[in-house]
C-alpha positions in Angstrom: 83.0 88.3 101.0 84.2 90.7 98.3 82.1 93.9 97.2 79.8 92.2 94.5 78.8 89.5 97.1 78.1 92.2 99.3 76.5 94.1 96.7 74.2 91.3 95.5 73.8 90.5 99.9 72.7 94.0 100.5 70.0 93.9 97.3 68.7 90.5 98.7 68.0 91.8 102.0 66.1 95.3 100.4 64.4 92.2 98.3 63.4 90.6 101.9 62.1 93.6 103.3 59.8 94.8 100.4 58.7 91.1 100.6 57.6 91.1 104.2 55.9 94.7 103.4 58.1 96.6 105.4 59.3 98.7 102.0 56.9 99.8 99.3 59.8 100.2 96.4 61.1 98.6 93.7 64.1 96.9 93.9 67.1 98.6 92.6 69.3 97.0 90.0 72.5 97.5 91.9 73.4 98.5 95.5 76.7 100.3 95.6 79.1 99.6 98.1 82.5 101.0 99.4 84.9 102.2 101.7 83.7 103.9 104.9 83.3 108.0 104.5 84.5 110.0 107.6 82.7 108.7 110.9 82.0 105.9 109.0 83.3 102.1 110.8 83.5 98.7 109.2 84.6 97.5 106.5 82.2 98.5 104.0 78.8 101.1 103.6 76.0 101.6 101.4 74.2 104.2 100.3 71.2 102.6 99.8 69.0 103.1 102.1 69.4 106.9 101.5 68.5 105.9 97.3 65.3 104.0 98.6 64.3 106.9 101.2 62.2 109.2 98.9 60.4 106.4 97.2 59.4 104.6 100.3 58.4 108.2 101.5 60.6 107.7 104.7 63.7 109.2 106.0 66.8 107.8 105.1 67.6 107.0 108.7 64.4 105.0 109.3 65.0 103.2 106.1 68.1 102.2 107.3 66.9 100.8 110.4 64.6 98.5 108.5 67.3 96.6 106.7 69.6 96.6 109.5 68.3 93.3 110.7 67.7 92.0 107.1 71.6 92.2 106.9 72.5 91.7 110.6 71.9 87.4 110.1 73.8 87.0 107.0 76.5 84.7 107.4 79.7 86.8 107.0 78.4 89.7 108.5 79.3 90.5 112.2 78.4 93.8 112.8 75.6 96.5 111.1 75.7 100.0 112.0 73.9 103.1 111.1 76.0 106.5 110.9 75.1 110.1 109.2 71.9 110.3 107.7 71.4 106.9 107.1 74.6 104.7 105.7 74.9 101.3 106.9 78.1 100.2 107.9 79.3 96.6 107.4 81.5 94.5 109.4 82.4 91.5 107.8 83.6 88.0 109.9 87.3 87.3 109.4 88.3 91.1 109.5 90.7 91.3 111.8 93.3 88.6 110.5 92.8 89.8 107.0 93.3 93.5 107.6 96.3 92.8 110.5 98.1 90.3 107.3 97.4 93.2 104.7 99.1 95.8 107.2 102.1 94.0 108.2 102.1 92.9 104.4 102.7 96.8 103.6 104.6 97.8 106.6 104.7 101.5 106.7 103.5 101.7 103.1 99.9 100.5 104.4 97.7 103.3 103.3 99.3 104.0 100.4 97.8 104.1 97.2 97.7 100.9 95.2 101.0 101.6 92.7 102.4 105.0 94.3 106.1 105.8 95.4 107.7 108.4 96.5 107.8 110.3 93.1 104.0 108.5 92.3 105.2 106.5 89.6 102.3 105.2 87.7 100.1 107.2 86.6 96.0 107.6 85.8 94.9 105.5 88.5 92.4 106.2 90.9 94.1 106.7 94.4 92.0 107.6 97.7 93.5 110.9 98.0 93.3 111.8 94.0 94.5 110.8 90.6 97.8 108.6 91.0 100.6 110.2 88.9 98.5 113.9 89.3 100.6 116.7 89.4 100.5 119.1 92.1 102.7 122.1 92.9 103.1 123.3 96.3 104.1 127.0 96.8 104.3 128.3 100.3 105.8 131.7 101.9 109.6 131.2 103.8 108.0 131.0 107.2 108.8 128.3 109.4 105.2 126.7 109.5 104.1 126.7 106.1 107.5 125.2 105.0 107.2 122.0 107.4 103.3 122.0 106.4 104.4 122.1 102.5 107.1 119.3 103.6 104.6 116.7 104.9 101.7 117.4 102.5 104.0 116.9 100.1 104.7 112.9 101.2 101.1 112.5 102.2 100.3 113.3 98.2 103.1 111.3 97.2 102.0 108.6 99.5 98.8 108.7 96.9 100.3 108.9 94.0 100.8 112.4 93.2 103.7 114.0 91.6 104.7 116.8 93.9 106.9 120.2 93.6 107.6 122.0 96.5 109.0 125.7 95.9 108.9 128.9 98.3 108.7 132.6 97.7 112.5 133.3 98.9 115.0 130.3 98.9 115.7 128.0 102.2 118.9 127.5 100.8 122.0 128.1 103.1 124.5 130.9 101.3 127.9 129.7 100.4 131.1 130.7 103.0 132.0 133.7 100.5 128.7 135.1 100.4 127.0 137.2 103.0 123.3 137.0 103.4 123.0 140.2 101.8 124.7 139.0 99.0 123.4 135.7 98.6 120.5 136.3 96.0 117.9 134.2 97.3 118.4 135.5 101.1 120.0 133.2 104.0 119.2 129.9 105.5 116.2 130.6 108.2 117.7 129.8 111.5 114.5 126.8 111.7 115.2 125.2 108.5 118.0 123.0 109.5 116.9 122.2 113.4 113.5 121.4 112.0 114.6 119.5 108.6 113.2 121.5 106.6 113.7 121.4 102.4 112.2 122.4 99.6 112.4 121.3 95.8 113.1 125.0 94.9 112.9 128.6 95.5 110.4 130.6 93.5 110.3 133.8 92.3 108.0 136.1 94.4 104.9 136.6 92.2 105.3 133.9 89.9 104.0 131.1 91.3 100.7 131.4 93.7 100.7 131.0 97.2 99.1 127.1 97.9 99.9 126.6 101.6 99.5 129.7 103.5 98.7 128.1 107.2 98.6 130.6 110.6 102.2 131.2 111.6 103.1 130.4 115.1 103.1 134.0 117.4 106.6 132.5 118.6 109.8 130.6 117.6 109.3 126.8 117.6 113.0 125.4 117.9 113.3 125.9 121.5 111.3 122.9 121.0 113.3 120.5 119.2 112.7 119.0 116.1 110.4 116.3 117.3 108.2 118.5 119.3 108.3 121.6 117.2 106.6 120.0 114.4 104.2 118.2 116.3 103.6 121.7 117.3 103.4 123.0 114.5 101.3 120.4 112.2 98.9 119.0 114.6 96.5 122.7 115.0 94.0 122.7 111.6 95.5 125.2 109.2 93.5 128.0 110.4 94.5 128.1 113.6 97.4 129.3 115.2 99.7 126.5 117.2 100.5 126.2 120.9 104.2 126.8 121.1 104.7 126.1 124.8 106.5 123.1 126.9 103.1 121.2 127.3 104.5 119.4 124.2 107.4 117.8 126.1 105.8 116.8 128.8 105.8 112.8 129.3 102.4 112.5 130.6 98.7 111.2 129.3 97.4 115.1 128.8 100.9 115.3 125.9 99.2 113.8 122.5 102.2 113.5 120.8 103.8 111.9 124.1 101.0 109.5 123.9 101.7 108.8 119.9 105.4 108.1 120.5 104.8 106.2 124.0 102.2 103.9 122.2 104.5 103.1 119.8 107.3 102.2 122.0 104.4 100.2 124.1 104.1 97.4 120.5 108.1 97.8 120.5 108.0 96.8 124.2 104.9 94.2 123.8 107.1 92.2 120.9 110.6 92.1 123.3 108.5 90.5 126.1 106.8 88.1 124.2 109.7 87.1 122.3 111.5 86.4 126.0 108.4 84.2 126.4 108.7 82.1 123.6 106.3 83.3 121.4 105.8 85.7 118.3 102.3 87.5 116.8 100.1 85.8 114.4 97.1 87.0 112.4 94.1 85.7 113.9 90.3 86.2 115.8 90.4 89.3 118.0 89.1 89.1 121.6 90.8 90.6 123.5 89.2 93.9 125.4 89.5 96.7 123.1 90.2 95.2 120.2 87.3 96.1 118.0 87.9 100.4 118.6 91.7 99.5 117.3 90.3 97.1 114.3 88.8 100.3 113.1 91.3 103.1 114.3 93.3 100.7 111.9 90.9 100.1 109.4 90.6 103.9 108.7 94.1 104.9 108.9 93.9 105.1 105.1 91.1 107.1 104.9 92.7 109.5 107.2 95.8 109.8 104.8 93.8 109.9 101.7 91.3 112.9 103.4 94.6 114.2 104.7 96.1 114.7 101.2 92.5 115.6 99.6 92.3 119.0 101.9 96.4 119.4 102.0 95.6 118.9 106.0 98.3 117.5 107.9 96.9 117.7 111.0 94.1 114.8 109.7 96.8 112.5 109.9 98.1 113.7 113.4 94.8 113.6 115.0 94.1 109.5 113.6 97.7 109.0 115.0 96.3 110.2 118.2 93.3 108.0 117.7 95.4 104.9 117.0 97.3 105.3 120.0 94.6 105.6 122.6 93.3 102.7 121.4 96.6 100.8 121.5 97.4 102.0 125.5 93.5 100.8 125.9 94.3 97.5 124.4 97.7 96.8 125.3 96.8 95.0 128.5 95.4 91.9 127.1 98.4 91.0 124.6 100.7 89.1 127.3 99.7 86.1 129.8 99.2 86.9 133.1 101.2 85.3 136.0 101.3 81.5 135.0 99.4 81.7 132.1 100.8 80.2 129.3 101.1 82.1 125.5 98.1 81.1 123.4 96.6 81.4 120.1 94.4 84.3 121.1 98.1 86.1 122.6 100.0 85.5 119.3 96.8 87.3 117.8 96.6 90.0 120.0 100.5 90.2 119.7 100.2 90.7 116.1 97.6 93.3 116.3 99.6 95.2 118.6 102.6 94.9 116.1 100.1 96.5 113.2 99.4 99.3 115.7 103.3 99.7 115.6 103.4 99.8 112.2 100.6 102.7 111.5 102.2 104.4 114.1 105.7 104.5 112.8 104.6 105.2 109.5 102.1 107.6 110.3 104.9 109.6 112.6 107.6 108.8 110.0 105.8 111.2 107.1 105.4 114.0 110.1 109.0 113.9 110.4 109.2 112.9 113.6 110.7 110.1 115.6 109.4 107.1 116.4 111.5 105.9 119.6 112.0 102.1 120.8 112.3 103.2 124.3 110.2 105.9 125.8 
C-alpha cells in the first residue's frame, strides 16, 4: 500500500465513522500521512484525527480511538496504534520482508538520505535530517569532547546530505620535528587526538568563526579508556551533561551499553556462521518469531533516529537507538536457529535475515561513532 492508498484508506474510514454517526464533521479533502515522529511505531501516522478534534468538539485522543477500528479491518493493515495526543500509527501487512530487503539493499548506508554521500553530493532535496547539499559549518573549542562530538555530527549531517566543515579554535595539527610546541603557530597535537582519531577540516582563528558545538567537557582524561570506550564515553551522555569517565565502560557485562551494542552485533555475525554450518542462509520473509515485532520497529526507526540526531547536532540520539536495536536483537536472537533436531525452515531463513539487518544497523550505526564493530566478542 503506498501513502496515497493510505491516504485515500484513512479518509474512507473518517467517511465510515461520520456515516455511522459516531463523528459530526465534514470530511476532509485529504488526510496526510508520513513517517512516524519520535515515540511514534509503524510504518506510517496521521494527523488526522488531531485536524478533526475541534470540529467534532472532542479531544484528539478520543477521536483517535473512534477510527481506530474503522482502520483496524482494512486489508493491508495489521496493526493501529494510538501515541501522543492523538496520532494513529499504521502497520502495514508485508512490512517486515520489505523493510529487511530495503536494509540489506543499503547495507550501512540504510538511513541515509535518498542521494547523499559523504561530501552530500546532490543538492536541494529534502533529506530527513535537513536540506540535502545544505551547508553547515561546525566550529568547536580544542577540547577533547567537542572535537570527537564535531567529528560524528559531522558524518551524521553528511549521512543526510549536508555539506559539512569542521574547524577548531586552535589547530589539532601535530607540529613538524623542527618545531617545538611553542613554536608551532597553531599549538601542538593534544595528547587525545591521535588515540581517539580525532581530525578536523581546519583550524580557525580564535574569534572568527562562532563556537557551534560547545558540549560539557569530561572532569577527567578519557584515553585511559581506549579509543573504543573513550568515545562511547564521551558521545553517548546528551550534550549537556557531563560524561562518566570510569571503567564501567569496559566491563563485558549486560549493565555495559556499549558492551551490549558491540556484543549484539557479534551475536548476527555469530547467528550467520552457525546457520551457514547448517546449510542454510537468511531470506526476507513473515516475522514470527518471539520478539520480532519490538526489532521490526527498533529497525524501522533507525532513520528517524539519524535524521533527529543530525537535526539537534545530537550524537548521543544515535547511540541511545543503537542501544535500543541491540536489546531487541539479544531479546530476539533465540528464535533464529532450529533447536535440537529441528530442521532449518522458511520461518529460520526469515528470522536469519532479520538478524543479519540488525547487523547491519548496528555496524553502521557504530561505524559513524568511530567505534568498532567486532566479529568476536
Amino acid at each position: 500500500m503506498t501513502p496515497v492508498e493510505l491516504s485515500r484508506t484513512v479518509l474512507r474510514a473518517v467517511r465510515r465513522a461520520v456515516d455511522a454517526g459516531e463523528l459530526a464533521v465534514a470530511v476532509p479533502e485529504r488526510a496526510q500521512v508520513g513517517p512516524p515522529g519520535p515515540g511514534g511505531r509503524g510504518d506510517y501516522a496521521t494527523n488526522v484525527a488531531l485536524r478533526l478534534a475541534r470540529p467534532a468538539g472532542r479531544p484528539p485522543h478520543e477521536v483517535a480511538e473512534i477510527l481506530r477500528p474503522h482502520l483496524s479491518g482494512v486489508a493491508g493493515v495489521t496493526r493501529v496504534d494510538i501515541t501522543g495526543p492523538g496520532f494513529l500509527n499504521i502497520t502495514l501487512s508485508g512490512r517486515g520482508p520489505a523493510l529487511v530487503s530495503r536494509i540489506l539493499q543499503r547495507g550501512e548506508r540504510y538511513g541515509y538520505a535518498e542521494g547523499a554521500g559523504e561530501g552530500g553530493e546532490v543538492s536541494g532535496v529534502e533529506g530527513a535530517g535537513g536540506r540535502v547539499g545544505e551547508l553547515v559549518q561546525l566550529h568547536h573549542p580544542c577540547e577533547v569532547r567537542a572535537a570527537v562530538s564535531a567529528q560524528v555530527v559531522a558524518r551524521i549531517l553528511r549521512s543526510q546530505g549536508a555539506l559539512v566543515r569542521t574547524s577548531c579554535e586552535n589547530s589539532c595539527e601535530t607540529p613538524s620535528e623542527s618545531e617545538t610546541p611553542s613554536e608551532s603557530e597553531s599549538g601542538p597535537d593534544p595528547a587525545w587526538a591521535e588515540p581517539l582519531g580525532v581530525t578536523v577540516d581546519a583550524p580557525g582563528a580564535p574569534g572568527v568563526l562562532d563556537v557551534t558545538l560547545h558540549p560539557v567537557p569530561p572532569a577527567h582524561d578519557p584515553t585511559p579508556l581506549g579509543r573504543d570506550a573513550a568515545r562511547w564515553a564521551l558521545l553517548c551522555p546528551a550534550p549537556h551533561d557531563r560524561p562518566r569517565i570510569t571503567d564501567e565502560h569496559l566491563v563485558q557485562r549486560e549493565g555495559n551499553p556499549l558492551f551490549r551494542v558491540r556484543y549484539a552485533y557479534a551475536r548476527t555475525r555469530a547467528l550467520s556462521r552457525n546457520a551457514a554450518q547448517l546449510g542454510f542462509t537468511g531470506v526476507p520473509g513473515p516475522q514470527d518469531g518471539a520478539g520480532a515485532g519490538a526489532l521490526l520497529d527498533a529497525l524501522d526507526n533507525y532513520p528517524h533516529a539519524l535524521a533527529a540526531a543530525a537535526r539537534h547536532r545530537a550524537p548521543d540520539r544515535l547511540a541511545r537507538h543503537l542501544v535500543t536495536v541491540a536489546d531487541a536483537l539479544l531479546a530476539f536472537q533465540h528464535s533464529v536457529l532450529p533447536l535440537g533436531d529441528e530442521k532449518p525452515s522458511a520461518a529460520h531463513r526469515a528470522r536469519l535475515a532479520l538478524a543479519e539487518a540488525a547487523g547491519t544497523v548496528l555496524a553502521g550505526g557504530l561505524s559513524l561513532l568511530g567505534v568498532d564493530a567486532p566479529e568476536h566478542l
